[in-house]
PyMOL commands that place a pseudoatom at each C-alpha (Angstrom):
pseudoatom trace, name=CA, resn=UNK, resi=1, chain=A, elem=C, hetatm=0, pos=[3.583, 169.376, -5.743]
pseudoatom trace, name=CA, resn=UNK, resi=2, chain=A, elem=C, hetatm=0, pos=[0.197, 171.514, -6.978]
pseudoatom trace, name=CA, resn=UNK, resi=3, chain=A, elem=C, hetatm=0, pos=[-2.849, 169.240, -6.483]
pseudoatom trace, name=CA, resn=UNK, resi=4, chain=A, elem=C, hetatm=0, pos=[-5.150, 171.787, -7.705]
pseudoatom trace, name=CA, resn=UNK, resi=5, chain=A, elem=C, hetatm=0, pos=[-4.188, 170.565, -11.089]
pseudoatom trace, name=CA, resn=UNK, resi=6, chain=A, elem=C, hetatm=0, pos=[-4.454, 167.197, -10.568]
pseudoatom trace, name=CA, resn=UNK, resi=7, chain=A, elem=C, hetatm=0, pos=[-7.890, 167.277, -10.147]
pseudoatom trace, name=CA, resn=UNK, resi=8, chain=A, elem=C, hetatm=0, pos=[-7.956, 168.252, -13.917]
pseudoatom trace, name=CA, resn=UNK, resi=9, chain=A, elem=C, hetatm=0, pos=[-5.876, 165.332, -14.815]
pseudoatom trace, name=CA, resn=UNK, resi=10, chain=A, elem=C, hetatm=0, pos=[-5.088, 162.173, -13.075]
pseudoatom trace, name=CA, resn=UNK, resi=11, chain=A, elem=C, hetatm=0, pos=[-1.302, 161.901, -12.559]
pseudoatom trace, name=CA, resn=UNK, resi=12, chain=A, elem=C, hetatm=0, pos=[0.364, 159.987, -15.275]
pseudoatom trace, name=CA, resn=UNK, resi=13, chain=A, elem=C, hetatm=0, pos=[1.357, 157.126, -12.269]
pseudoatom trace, name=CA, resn=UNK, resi=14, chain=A, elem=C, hetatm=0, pos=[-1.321, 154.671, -13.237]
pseudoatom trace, name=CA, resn=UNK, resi=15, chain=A, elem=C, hetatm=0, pos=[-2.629, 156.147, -16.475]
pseudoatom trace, name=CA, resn=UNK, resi=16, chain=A, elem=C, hetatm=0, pos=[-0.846, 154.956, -19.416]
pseudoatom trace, name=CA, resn=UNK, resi=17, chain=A, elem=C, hetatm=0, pos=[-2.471, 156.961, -22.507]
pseudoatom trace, name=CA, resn=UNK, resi=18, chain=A, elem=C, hetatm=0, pos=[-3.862, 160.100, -22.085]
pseudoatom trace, name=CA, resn=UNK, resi=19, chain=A, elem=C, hetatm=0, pos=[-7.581, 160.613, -21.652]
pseudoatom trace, name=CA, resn=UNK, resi=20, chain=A, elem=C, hetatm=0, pos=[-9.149, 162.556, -23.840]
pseudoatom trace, name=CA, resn=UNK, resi=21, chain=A, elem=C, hetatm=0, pos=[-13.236, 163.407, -23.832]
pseudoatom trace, name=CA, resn=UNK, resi=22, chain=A, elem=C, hetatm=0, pos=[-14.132, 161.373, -26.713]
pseudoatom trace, name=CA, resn=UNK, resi=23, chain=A, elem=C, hetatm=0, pos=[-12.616, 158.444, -25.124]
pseudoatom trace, name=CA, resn=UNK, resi=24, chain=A, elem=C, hetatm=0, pos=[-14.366, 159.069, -21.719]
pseudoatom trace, name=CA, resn=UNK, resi=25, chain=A, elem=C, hetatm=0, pos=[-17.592, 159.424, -23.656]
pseudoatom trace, name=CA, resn=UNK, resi=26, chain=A, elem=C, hetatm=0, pos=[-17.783, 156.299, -26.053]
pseudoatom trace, name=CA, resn=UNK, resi=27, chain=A, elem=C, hetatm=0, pos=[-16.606, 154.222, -23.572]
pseudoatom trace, name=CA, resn=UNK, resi=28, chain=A, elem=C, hetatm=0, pos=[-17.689, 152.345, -20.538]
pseudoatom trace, name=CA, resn=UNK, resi=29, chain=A, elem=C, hetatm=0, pos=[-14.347, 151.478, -19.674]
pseudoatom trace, name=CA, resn=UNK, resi=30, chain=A, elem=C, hetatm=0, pos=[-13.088, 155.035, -19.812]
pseudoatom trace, name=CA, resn=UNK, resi=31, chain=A, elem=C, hetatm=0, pos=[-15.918, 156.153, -17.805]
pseudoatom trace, name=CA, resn=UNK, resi=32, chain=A, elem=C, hetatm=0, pos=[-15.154, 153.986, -14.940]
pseudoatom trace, name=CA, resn=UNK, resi=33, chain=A, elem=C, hetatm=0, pos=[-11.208, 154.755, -15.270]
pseudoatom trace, name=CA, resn=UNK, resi=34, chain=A, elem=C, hetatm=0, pos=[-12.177, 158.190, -15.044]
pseudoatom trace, name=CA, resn=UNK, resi=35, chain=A, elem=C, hetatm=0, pos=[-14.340, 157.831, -12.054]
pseudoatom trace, name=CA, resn=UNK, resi=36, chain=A, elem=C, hetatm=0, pos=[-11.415, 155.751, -10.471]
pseudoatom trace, name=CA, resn=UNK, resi=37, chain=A, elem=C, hetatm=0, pos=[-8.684, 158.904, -11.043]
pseudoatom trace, name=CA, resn=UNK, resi=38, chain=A, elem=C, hetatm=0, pos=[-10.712, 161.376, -10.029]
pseudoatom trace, name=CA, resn=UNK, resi=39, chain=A, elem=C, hetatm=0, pos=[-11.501, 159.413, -6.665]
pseudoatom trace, name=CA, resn=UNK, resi=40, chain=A, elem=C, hetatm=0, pos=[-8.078, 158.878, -6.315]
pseudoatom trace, name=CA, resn=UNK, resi=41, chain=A, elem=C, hetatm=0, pos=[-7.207, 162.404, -6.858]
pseudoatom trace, name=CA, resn=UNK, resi=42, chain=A, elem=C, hetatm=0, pos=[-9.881, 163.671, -4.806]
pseudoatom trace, name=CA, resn=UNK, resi=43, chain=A, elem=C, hetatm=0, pos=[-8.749, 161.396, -2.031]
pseudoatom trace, name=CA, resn=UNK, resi=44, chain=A, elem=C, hetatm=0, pos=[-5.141, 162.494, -2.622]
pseudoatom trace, name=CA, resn=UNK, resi=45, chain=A, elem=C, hetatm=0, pos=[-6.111, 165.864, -1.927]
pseudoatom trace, name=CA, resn=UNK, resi=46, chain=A, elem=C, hetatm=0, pos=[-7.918, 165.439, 1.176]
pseudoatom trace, name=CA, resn=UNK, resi=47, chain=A, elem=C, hetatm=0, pos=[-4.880, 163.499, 2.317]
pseudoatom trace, name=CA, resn=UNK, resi=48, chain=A, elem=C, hetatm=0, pos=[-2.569, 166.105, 1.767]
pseudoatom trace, name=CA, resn=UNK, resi=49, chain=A, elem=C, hetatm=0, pos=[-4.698, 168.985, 3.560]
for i in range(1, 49): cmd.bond("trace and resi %d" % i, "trace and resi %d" % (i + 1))
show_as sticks, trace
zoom trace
């Protein structure tokens, strides 16, 4: 599996409908789910290393 990619976009595991910028931008809650996948996928890859 390529991780380098999934820093771009949170794997589709725990994120039902796509996130697009808009979304992340006009809304709190897609700000924080944002925050949350890229933690996770920043975490992911530092476990994997």
């Amino acid at each position: 599996m390529i991780f380098s990619e999934s820093l771009l976009e949170p794997p589709n595991d725990h994120v039902e409908v796509p996130i697009t910028l808009e979304n992340e931008t006009t809304t709190p809650v897609g700000q924080v789910e944002l925050r949350v996948t890229r933690q996770k996928c920043i975490k992911n890859v530092g476990l994997r290393r």
